[in-house]
N, C-alpha and C positions, 0 to 999 in steps of 0.2 A: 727546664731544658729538654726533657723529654718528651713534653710534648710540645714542643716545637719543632724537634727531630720527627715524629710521627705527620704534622702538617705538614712537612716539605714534602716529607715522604709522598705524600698523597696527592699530594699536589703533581709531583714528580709522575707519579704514575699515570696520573689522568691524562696529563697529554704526552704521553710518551708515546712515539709514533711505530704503527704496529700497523700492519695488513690488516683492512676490515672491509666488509661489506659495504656500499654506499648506493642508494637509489640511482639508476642507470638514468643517465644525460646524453641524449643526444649531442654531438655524434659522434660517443664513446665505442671504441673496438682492441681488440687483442692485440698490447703492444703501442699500445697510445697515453699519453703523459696525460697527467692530471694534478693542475693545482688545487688541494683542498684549499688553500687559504682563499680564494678566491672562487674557488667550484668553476674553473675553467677547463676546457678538454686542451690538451697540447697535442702535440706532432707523436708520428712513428719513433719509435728508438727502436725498435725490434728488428732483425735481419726478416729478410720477406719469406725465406725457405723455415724459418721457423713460426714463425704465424701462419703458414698454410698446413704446417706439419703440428694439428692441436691434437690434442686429448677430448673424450666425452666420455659423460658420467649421467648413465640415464636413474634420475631420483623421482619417480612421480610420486607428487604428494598433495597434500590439499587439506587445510587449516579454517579455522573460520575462530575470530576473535571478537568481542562485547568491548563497547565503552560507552557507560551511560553518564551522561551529568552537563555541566558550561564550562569546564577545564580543556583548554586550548591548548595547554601544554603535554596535558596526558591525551588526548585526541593525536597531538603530531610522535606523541612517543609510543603509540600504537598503529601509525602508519609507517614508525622508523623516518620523518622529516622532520627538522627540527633546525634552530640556529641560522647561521647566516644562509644554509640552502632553499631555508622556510622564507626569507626574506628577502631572496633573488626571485622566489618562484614569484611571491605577492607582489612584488616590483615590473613582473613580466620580463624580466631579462633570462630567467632559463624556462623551458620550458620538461614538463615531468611529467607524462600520462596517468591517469589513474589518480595516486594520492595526489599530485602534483595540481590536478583539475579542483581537488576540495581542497586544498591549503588555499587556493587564489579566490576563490567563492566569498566574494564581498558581502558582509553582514550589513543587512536593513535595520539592525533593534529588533527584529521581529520575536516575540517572546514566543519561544518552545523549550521543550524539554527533548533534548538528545539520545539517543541509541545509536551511538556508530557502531557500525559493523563491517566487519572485513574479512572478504573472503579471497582465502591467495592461496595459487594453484602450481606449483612451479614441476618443470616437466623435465630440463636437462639443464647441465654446466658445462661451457665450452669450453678451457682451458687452453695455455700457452704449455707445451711441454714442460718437462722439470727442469732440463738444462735449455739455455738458450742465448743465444748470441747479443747483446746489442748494436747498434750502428749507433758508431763512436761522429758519422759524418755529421748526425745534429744536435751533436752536445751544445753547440754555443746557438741555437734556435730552440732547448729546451723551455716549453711551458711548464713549470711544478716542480714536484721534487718527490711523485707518485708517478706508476704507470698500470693498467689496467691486463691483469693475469688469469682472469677467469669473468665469464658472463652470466647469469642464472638465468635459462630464459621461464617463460610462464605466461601468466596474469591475475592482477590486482582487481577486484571488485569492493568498490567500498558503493556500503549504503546511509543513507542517512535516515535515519526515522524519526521525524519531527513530532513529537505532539504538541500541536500548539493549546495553549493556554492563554486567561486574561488576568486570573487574581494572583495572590502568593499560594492561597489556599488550594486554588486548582492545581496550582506546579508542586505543591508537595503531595496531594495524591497522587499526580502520576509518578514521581518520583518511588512513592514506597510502594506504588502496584509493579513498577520495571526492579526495583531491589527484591520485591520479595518476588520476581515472576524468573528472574534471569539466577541462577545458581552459580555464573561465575561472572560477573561483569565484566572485568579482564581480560578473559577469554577462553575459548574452548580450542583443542587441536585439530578438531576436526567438527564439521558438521554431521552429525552424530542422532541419535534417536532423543537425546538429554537436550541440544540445541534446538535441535526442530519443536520438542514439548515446550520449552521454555518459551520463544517464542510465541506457541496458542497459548500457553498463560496470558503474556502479554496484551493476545490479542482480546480474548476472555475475560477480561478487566476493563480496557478502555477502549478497545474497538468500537463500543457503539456508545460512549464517553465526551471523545474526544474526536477534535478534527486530527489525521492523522496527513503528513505531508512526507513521499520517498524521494529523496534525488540519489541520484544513479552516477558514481564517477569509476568507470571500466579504459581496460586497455585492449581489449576487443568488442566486434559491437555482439550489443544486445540486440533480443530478436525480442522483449518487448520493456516495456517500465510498468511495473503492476505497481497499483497506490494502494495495497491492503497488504495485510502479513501474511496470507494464506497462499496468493498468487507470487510473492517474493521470495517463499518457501520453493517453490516451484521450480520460480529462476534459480534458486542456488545451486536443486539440486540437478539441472540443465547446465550449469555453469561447466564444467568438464567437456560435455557434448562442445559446446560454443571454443572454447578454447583448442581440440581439436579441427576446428572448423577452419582454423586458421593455416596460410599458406603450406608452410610444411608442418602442422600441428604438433610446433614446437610450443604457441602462444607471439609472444614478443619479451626485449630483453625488458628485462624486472629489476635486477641488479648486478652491481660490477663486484669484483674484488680489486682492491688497487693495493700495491705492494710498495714500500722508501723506494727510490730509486740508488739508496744508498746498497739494498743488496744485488744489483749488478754492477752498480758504475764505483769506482774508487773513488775517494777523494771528493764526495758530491755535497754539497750541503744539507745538514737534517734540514726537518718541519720543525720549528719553532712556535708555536702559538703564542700569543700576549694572554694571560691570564685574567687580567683584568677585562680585554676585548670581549672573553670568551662568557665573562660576567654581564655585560653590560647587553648584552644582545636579548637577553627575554624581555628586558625593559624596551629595547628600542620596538622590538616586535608589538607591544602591549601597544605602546604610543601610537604605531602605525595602523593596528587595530581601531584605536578612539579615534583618531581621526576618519577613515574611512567608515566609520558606522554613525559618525555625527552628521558627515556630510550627506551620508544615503538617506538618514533616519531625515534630516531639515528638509535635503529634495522631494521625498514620499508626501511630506505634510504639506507644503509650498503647494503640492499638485491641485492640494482640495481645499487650501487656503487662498480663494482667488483675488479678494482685497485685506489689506493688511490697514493699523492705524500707522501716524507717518512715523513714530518712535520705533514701531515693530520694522517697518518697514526698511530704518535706518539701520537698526541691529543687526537685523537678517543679514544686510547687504557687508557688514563688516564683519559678523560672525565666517560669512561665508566666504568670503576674499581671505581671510587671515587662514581659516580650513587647507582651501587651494593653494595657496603662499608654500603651507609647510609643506606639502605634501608635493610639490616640486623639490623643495630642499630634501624630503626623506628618499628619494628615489634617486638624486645626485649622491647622496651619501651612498645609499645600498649598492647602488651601480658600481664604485669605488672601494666598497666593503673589503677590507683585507685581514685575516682572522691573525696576519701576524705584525701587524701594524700596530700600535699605542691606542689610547683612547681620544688622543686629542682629534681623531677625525670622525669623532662624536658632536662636536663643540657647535656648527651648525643645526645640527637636528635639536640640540638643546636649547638652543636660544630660538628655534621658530618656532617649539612648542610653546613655551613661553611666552609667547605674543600673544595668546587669551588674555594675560594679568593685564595686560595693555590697554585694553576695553571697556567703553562704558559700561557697558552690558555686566562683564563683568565685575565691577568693584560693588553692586545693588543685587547682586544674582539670587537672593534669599526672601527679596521684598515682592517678586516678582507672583508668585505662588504660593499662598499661606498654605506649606507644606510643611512634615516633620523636617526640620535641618540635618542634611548631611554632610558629615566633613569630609570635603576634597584634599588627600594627601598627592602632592607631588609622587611618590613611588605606585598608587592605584594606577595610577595613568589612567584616569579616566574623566579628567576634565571637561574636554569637548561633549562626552557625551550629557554630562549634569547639566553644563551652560544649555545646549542644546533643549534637552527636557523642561528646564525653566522656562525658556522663550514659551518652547512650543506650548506649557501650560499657562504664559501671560494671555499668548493669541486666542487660545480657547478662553479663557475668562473675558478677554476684552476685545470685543470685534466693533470695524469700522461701522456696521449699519450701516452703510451704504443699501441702497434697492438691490441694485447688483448683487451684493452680496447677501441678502436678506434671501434674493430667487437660487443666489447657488446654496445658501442652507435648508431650502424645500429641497431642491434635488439630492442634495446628499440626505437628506430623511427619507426621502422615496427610495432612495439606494440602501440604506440602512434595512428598511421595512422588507425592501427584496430580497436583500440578502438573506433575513430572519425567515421569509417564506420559502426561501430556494433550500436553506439547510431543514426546516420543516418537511419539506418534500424531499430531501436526499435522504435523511433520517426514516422516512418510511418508504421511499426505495429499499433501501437497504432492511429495512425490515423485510420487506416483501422476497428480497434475494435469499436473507436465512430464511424465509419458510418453503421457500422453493428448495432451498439445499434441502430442508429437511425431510421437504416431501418427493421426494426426485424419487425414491427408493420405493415409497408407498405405491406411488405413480403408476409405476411397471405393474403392479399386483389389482389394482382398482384398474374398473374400468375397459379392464381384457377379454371381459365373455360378455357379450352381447348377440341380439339378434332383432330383426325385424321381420314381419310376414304379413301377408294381405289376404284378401280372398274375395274375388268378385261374382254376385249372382250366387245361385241356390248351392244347397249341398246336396246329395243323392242318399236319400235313405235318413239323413236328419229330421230327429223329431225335436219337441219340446225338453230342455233337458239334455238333451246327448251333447258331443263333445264337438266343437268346431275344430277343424282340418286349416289351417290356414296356408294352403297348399304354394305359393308365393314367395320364395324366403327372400325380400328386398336386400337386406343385407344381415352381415354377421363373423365375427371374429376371425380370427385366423386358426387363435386358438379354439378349443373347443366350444361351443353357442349353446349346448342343450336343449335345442330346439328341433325334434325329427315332426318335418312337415304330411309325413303319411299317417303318423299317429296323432296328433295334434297336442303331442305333450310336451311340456318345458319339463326337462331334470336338469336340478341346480349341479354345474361342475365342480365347484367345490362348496364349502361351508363358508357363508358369508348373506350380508345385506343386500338385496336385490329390489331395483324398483322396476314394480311392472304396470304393463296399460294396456287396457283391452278397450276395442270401439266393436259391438257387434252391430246391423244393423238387419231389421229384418219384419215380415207382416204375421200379425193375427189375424183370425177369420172370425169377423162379429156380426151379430143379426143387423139389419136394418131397422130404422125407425116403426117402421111398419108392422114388423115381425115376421114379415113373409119372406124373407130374402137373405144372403147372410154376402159381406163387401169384408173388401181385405185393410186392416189397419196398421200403416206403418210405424213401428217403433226402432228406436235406438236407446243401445246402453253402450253408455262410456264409464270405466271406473280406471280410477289411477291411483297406487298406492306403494308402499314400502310392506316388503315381507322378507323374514330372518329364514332361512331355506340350509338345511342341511345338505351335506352333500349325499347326491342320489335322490334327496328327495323332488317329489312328483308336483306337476299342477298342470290345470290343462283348462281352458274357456268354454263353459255353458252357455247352451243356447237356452234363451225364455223365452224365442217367438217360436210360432208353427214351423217356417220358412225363412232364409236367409235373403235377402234383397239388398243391390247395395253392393259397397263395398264396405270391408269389414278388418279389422288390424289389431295386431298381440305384437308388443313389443316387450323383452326384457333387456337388463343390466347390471352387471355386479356394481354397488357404486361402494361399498367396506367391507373388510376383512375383520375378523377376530385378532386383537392384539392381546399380550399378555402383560404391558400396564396399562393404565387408565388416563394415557392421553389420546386418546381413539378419540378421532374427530370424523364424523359421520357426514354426508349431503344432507342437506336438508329437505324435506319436500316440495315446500313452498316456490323451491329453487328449481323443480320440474314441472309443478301441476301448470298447465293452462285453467286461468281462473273465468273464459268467456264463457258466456251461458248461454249455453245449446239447448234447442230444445228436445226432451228426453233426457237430457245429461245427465248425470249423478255422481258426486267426487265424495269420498269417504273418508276417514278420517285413518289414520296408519292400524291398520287390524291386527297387526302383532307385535306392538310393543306396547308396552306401558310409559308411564311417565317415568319411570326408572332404567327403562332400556330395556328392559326380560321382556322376552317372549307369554304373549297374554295364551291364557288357560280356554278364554273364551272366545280367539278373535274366530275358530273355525264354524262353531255354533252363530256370533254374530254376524256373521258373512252369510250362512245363509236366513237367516231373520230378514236380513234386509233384501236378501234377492226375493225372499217370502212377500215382502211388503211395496216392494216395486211391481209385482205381478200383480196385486190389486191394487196400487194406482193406475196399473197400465190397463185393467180392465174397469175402472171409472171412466 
């Protein structure tokens, strides 16, 4: 007996009619009737000097809530939409911005795994004062047995982060990469320094994984839709900005409060809910779901099934007529939905689900596809989709062979093969973009001291040996170049890798053949190379002819810094040298470093060996 008394109890309490919040419907305002049973807006009952005489309550705040997983029911109980308003929206007979836009979001089949997220910003509550008058004149034109006492304005941003997947196995990585990435799945109060990191968890696992896919359901516009986690980071935290952007940067209304109408009017009738009604609605919702996800998932395959055999053919056409059938019935029923009505105005939608068991198709549905067998329970509500899936995996096993159809399964191979080449090249895009982030930093510090110089015709007072003046500065950093063209010497401005390249060109004075005479012979020296240069330190271009002739050129370049770990990614040389063969030319091999990186003991000794050895081939 006692706990029978505790069921009622509970019962009792559940729908016992209280003031609550409810997702704001157009064209709900302060002082306006509202049936929940029906989620209708009704007329004014409010005197008009009291609806112009409100209250405000400025609460800015800003929340941001997780829900990962395929549960439809805890996705609407973290948007606050649920029950019969969830199934006016899907219906299209109310319309509800924001959550309102992803409740009605018709599923394809398309296999992802879930992250909704929601970010709600609410900024003021408009209020009807505490006391307040009714207008008794339209008691007998009352819509409901609610009227609306306060407004929340704001806005809703939900996003969705799809990763899609193909196997079981891929959907349960990503699953325990978003469980162990996300610290509260549920949800956070705020986007916060803990939400923002959980999210690069996220991304730092299957970002370069998985395809990832965002849709965007706002009741203000966005200024863009980023499809990675890092730019959605972004928008969120721009989201406040955008919400003030709005007319009086109040946002828009978000939600009502709706009060009995029993606490102003006397003698008014409570809300009464059916019990059973109120049970029977996450099943109708389930059913409304298979249906619409069988119909989209058949249409999607149909597109790129261009001949069918005449059995497929037959199926298809009564699979899909019986589809369409109920889902005229479901939308007659939900149109009429009334939460205090019995269940007998179920009794259609149940018997035109039921029109599957009716079907050829139907009563062979397991012969179709030598698959594992899954048992279809009536309470899954997921009939249409199985029947569905069978077909669609008879039509794959068994195609008409028609010509026709033999040339559209090359093009969908060609389309397959493209796709695999397209995500090949998007996959190393996006490599290319993280090494660009990674190097953006580097970027600024390489490649900032440079310089260039020429020098045309002789020098004045240059011998064999002395120092060339490259008096010409073509170009050179903003910042500091370490090139002063009076002295002809490079000092390195900081401590780093520098490549440099000298072209000198100029005449010796050699005897003639005869021995009587002596004729001028021109030479050039080209050398180009990599050298590790401290900062301050010195270098400067020798000349080996008598006389400069010609034009002549010293350029340097920071091209790496010193880092303190050991992912130091250096230029390579090969990537500067011109490899054409001049004559005179001569390209050296990197003179101070070793094959380990260090600075060589001997490159200053072998530099001049080789300028020693070029001077007698140059006087061969």
């Amino acid at each position: 007996m006692t706990k029978v008394l505790i069921v009622l109890l509970f019962l009792g309490f559940s729908f016992a009619d209280k003031p609550e919040w409810v997702p704001y419907i157009s064209p709900m305002m302060l002082g306006r009737t509202f049936d929940k049973s029906t989620n209708q807006v009704g007329v004014d009952i409010i005197n008009l000097d009291d609806i112009t005489n409100t209250e405000s309550v400025n609460g800015t705040r800003e929340f941001m809530k997780f829900k990962a997983g395929e549960s439809d029911e805890s996705k609407k109980k973290l948007l606050d939409v649920g029950g019969s308003l969830a199934l006016k929206i899907k219906g299209g007979f109310i319309k509800v911005s924001g959550s309102g836009q992803y409740i009605k979001d018709e599923g394809t089949g398309e296999k992802y795994y879930e992250l909704l997220t929601l970010v709600q910003r609410k900024t003021r509550i408009i209020s009807l004062a505490s006391e307040v008058t009714p207008n008794s004149q339209n008691v007998g034109s009352i819509i409901g047995k609610h009227y609306v006492s306060k407004i929340q304005y704001g806005a809703n941003l939900i996003a969705s982060l799809r990763f899609k997947y193909t196997t079981n196995e891929e959907k349960e990585n990503i699953k325990a990469a978003i469980e162990g990435s996300i610290s509260d799945t549920s949800g956070s109060e705020s986007f916060d320094i803990q939400a923002s990191a959980d999210l690069t968890k996220v991304d730092e696992k299957l970002g370069k994984k998985t395809s990832l896919e965002i849709k965007y359901y706002a009741d203000v516009q966005l200024d863009d839709v980023p499809q990675n986690i890092e730019d959605f980071k972004a928008l969120v935290k721009r989201f406040s900005t955008l919400v003030a952007d709005t007319e009086d940067g109040l946002g828009r209304p978000i939600l009502a409060y709706v009060q009995p109408l029993t606490d102003i009017f006397e003698n008014m009738p409570e809300y009464n809910p059916d019990r059973k009604t109120h049970e029977r609605l996450p099943y109708l919702e389930r059913e409304l779901n298979d249906l619409i996800t069988a119909k989209n998932r058949l249409y999607t395959v149909l597109k790129d099934k261009r001949t069918l055999t005449d059995k497929q053919e037959k199926w298809t056409a009564e699979l899909y007529k019986t589809i369409l059938d109920a889902l005229i019935v479901y939308r007659q029923v939900i149109s009429k939905l009334d939460l205090e009505s019995g269940t007998d105005q179920f009794k259609k939608t149940n018997e035109a689900y039921l029109k599957i068991e009716d079907l050829e198709l139907w009563a062979d549905r397991y012969k179709y596809c030598p698959q594992k067998r899954e048992s279809v329970k009536a309470v899954t509500a997921n009939k249409y989709r199985q029947l569905t899936k069978q077909l669609i995996c008879h039509m794959d096993k068994y195609k008409s062979n028609s010509i026709y159809d033999q040339q559209v399964q090359k093009i969908l191979d060609l389309k397959t093969n493209f796709m695999g080449v397209l995500k090949d090249r998007n996959d190393f895009l996006n490599e290319v973009l993280t090494l660009s982030k990674d190097y953006t930093t580097r970027a600024k510090q390489v490649f900032q001291h440079y310089f260039m110089a020429t020098r045309e015709g002789p020098q004045s007072g240059l011998k064999k040996g002395g120092v060339v003046k490259f008096e010409t500065v073509k170009l050179e950093s903003t910042l500091k170049s370490g090139y002063d063209k009076l002295t002809g010497v490079f000092t390195a401005p900081m401590t780093g890798l520098y490549f440099l390249s000298q072209h000198v060109s100029g005449t010796n004075m050699d005897m003639d053949n005869d021995g009587q005479g002596a004729c001028p012979i021109t030479q050039a020296h080209t050398k180009s190379f990599f050298k590790k240069m401290k900062e301050g330190e010195r270098y400067d271009v020798k000349s080996d002819t008598d006389r400069l002739d010609g034009q002549s050129s010293f350029m340097g370049i920071l091209v790496d810094i010193e880092k303190s770990d050991s992912s130091k990614v250096c230029s390579k040389k090969d990537e500067f040298e011109d490899e054409s063969e001049e004559s005179g030319n001569r390209y050296f091999e990197n003179p101070d470093y070793n094959n380990d990186g260090k600075e060589s003991e001997e490159s200053e000794e072998t530099e001049e060996n080789e300028e020693r050895a070029l001077e007698e081939e140059n006087k061969k």
